[in-house]
C-alpha positions as CSV (number, residue, x, y, z in Angstrom):
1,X,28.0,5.7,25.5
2,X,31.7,7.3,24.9
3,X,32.1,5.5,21.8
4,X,28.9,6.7,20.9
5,X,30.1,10.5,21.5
6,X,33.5,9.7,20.1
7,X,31.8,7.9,16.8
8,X,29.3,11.4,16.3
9,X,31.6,13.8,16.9
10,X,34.3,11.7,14.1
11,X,31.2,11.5,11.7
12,X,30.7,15.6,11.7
13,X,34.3,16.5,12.7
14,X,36.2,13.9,9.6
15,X,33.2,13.1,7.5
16,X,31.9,16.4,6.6
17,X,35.4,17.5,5.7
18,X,35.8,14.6,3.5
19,X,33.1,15.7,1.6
20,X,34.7,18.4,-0.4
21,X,37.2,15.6,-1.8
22,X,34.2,12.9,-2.3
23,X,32.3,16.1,-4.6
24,X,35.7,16.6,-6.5
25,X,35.9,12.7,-7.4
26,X,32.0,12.9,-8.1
27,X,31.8,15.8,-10.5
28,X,34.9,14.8,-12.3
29,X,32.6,12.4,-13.9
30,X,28.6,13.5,-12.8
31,X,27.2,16.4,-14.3
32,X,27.8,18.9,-10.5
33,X,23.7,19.8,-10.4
34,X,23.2,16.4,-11.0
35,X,25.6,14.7,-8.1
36,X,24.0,17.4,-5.8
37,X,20.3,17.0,-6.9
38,X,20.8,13.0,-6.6
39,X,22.4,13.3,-3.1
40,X,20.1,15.4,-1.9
41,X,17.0,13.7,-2.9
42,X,18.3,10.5,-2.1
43,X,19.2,11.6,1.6
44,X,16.1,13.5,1.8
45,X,13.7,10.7,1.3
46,X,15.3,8.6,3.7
47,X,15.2,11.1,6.4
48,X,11.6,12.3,5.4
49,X,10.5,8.5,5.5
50,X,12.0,8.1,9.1
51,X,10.3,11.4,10.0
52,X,7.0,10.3,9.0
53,X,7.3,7.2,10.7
54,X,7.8,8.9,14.2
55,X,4.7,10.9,13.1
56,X,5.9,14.1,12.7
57,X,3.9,16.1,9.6
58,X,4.4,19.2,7.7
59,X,2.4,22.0,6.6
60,X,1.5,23.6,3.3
61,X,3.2,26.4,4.7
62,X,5.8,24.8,6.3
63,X,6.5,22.9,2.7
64,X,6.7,26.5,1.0
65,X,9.0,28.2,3.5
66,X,11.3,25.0,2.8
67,X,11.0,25.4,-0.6
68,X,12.7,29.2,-0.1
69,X,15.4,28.0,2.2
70,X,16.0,24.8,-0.2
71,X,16.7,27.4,-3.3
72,X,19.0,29.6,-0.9
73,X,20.8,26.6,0.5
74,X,21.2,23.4,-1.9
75,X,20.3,24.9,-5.6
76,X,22.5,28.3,-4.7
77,X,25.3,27.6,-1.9
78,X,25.8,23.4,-2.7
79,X,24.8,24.0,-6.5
80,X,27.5,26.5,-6.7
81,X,29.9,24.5,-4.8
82,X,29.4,21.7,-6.9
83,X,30.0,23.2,-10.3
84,X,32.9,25.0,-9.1
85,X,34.8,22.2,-8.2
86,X,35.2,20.9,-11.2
87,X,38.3,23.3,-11.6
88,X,38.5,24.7,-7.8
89,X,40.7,22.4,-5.5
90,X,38.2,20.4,-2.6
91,X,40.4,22.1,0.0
92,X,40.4,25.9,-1.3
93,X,36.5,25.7,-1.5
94,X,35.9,24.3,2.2
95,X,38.0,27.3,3.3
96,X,35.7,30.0,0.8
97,X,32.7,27.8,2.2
98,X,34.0,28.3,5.8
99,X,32.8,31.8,5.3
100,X,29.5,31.2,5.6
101,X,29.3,32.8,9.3
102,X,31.4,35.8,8.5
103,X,28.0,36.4,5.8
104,X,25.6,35.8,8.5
105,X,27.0,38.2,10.8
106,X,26.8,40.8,8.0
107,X,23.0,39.5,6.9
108,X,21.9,39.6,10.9
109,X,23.0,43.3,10.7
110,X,21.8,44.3,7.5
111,X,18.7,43.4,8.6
112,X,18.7,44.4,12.4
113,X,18.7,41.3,13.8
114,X,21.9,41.9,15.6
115,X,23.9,45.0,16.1
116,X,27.4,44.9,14.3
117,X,29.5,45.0,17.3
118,X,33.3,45.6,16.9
119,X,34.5,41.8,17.1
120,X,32.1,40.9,14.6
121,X,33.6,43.9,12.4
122,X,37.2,42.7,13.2
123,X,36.0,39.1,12.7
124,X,34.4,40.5,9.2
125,X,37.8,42.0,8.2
126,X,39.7,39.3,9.5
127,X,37.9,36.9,7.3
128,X,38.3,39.2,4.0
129,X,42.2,39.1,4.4
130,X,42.1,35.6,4.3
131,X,39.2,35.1,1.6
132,X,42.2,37.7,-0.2
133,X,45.3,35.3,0.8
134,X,43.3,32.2,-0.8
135,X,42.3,34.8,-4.0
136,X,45.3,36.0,-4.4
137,X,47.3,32.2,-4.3
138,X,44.7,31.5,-6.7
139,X,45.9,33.7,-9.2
140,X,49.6,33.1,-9.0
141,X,49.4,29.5,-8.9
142,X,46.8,29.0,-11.2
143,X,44.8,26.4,-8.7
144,X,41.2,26.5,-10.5
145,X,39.8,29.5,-12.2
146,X,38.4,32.7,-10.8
147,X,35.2,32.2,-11.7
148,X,34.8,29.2,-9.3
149,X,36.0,31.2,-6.6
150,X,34.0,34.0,-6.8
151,X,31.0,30.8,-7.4
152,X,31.6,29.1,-4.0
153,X,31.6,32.5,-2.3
154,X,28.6,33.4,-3.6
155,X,27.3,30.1,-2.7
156,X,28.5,30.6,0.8
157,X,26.5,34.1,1.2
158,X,23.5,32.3,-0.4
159,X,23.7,30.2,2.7
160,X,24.1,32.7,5.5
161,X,20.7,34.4,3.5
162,X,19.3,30.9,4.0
163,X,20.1,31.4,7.9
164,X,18.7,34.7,8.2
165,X,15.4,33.8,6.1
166,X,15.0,30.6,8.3
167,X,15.1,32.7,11.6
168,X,11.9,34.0,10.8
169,X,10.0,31.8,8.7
170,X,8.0,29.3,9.9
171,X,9.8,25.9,9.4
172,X,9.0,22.5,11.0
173,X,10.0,22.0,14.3
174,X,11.2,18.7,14.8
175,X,15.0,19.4,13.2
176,X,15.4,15.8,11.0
177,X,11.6,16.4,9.2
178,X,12.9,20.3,8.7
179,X,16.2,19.1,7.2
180,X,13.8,16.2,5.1
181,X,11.4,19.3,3.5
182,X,14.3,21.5,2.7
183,X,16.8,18.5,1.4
184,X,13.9,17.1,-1.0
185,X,12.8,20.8,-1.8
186,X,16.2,21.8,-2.8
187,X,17.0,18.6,-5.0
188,X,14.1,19.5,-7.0
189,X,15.3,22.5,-8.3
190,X,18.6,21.1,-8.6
191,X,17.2,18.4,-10.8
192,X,15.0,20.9,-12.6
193,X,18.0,23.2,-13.0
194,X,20.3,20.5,-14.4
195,X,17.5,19.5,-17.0
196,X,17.2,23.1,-18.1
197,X,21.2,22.9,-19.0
198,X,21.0,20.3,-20.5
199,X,23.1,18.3,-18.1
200,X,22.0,15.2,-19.1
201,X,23.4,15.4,-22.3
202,X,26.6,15.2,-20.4
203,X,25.9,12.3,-19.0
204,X,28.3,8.9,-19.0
205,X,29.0,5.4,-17.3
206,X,30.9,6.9,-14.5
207,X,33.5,4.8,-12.5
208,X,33.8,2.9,-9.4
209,X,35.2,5.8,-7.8
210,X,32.7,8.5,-9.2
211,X,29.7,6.1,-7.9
212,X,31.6,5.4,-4.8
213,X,32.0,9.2,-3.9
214,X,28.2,9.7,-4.6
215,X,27.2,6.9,-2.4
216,X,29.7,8.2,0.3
217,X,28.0,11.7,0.2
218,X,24.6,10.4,0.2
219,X,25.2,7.6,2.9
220,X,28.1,8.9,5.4
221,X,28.0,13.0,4.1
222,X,24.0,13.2,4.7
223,X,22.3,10.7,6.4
224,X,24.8,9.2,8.9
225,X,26.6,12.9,9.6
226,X,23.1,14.4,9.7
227,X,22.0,11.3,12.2
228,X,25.5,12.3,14.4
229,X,24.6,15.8,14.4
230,X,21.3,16.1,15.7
231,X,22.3,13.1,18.0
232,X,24.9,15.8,19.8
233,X,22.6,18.5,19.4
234,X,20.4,16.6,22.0
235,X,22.9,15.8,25.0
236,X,25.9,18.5,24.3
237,X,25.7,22.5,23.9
238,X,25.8,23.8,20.3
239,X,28.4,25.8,21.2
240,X,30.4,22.7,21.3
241,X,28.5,20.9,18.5
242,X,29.4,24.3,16.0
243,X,33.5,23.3,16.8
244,X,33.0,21.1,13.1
245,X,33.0,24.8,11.4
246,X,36.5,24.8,12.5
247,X,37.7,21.5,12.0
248,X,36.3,20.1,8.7
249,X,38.5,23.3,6.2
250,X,41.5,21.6,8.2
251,X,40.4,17.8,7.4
252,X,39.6,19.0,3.7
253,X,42.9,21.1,3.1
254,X,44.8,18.1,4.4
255,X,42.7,15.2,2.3
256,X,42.9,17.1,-0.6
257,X,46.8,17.1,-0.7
258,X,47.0,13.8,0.4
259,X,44.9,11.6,-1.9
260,X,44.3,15.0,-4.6
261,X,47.6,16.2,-4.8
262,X,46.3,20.1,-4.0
263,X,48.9,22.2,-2.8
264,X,49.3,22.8,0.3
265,X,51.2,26.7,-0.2
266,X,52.0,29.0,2.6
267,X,48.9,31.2,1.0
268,X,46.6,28.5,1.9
269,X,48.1,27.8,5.3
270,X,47.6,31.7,6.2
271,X,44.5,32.0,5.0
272,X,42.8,28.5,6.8
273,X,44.2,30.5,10.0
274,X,43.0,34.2,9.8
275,X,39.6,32.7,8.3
276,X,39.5,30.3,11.3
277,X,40.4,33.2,13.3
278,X,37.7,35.5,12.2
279,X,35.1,32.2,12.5
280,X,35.7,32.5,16.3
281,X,35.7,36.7,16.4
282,X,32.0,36.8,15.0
283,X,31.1,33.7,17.1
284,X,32.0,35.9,20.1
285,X,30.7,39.2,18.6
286,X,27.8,38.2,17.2
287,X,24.2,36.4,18.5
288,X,24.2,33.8,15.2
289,X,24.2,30.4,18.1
290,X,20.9,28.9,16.9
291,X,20.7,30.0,13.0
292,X,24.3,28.8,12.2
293,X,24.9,25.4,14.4
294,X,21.6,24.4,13.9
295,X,21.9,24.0,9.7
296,X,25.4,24.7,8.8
297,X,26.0,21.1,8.2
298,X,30.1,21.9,4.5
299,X,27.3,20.9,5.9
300,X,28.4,21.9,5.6
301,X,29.1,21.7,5.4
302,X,26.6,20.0,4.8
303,X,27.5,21.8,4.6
304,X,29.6,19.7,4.1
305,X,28.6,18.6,4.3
């Protein structure tokens, strides 16, 4: 049983941080809408199949509201995150990603779900001087473009609207069919997207490693780390469970300069901390517990995912 524990909390804590290196090595060679609409239809069928097979069913309205939340999270926050790191470094974009919370705090209130109370405000603020430390580093050194910055963050507030929407809306309630529906609803539109660019045109024989990352994503980012995740969700508090949200920009950040050669800056450094900082100020200020542990798999992740 403590392996077990120690094997599922590795698998959300190391694996979904890897992920941002496997997309780089992916979409380096695989058209980004592609990679993402391929992974997540790949993942989602297997986790639909083995949530059919324990009987669990979803409705037409069920299948619709998936579709919404698929569009907000896969084809907006991952396909955003995919095509922006063809030029934004793996470790730069889980820290941008690592946002997410900090947008969900501010959806909640928009929408009067939850007050803005004055730790989520400092937590807000807290998180925009170190979105502005990894913006600013940017343009100095150069490290991706702009454009892919300002992509993954608006990837990352497409997500926390996919939080806030699925609060309400009525999704099924056994957690692996709900992640099934909204996996195979958001590849797709992924898929549909990347035809309508004409992706395909793009496309090549990739290499071992560019196959290799895409099976790693699909098998070890999705369907093992998903497995792991609602495995802990079961027997631990999600309080603990959410920790991943601090730990995979770390494992990212420290991957990508290892095997990526990313630079590792004093910019970068600052920012990972006053962004992990604010993570824990709106955790504390702000009533997101179920919406954000329950989905932010990146992923994270899936997110990360």
């Amino acid at each position: 049983m403590r392996m077990r524990v120690v094997l599922a909390f590795s698998a959300i804590f190391i694996i979904w941080g890897s992920t941002y290196l496997a997309i780089r090595y992916a979409v380096a060679e695989i058209p980004p809408l592609l990679t993402a609409g391929i992974r997540h239809l790949t993942a989602g069928s297997v986790l639909y199949i083995w949530a059919r097979a324990k009987g669990h069913r979803a409705t037409a309205a069920e299948w619709k509201n998936s579709a919404i939340v698929g569009a907000l999270f896969f084809l907006v926050g991952h396909g955003t995150l995919h095509w922006a790191e063809q030029s934004v470094p793996s470790g730069l974009s889980a820290l941008l990603v690592a946002t997410e919370p900090l947008w969900i705090a501010l959806l909640l209130a928009a929408t009067g779900s939850a007050p803005l109370r004055l730790q989520t405000i400092a937590g807000v603020l807290l998180g925009l001087a170190g979105v502005w430390a990894l913006l600013g580093m940017e343009a100095t050194r150069g490290g991706g473009t702009t454009l892919g910055t300002l992509a993954v963050l608006v990837g990352a507030a497409s997500w926390g609207g996919g939080v806030v929407y699925s609060q309400r809306a009525a999704l099924p309630k056994n957690a692996m069919l709900r992640t099934a529906t909204t996996l195979l609803c958001g590849a797709v539109l992924l898929l549909a997207t990347s035809t309508a660019l004409g992706e395909y045109h793009r496309i090549r024989v990739p290499s071992a490693l560019a196959i290799g990352s895409l099976a790693y994503l699909i098998v070890l980012g999705s369907i093992v780390s998903f497995t792991a995740y609602y495995w802990l969700l079961d027997r631990y508090p999600a309080t603990l469970v959410a920790t991943h949200t601090y730990v995979n920009p770390a494992v990212a950040v420290l991957l990508g300069w290892a095997f990526a050669g990313e630079s590792l800056s004093a910019s970068l450094v600052v920012g990972l901390v006053l962004i992990a900082g604010a993570i824990v100020l709106v955790g504390k200020g702000a009533p997101v517990r179920t919406a954000t542990t329950s989905v932010q798999g990146r992923s994270a992740a899936l997110r990360s995912a």
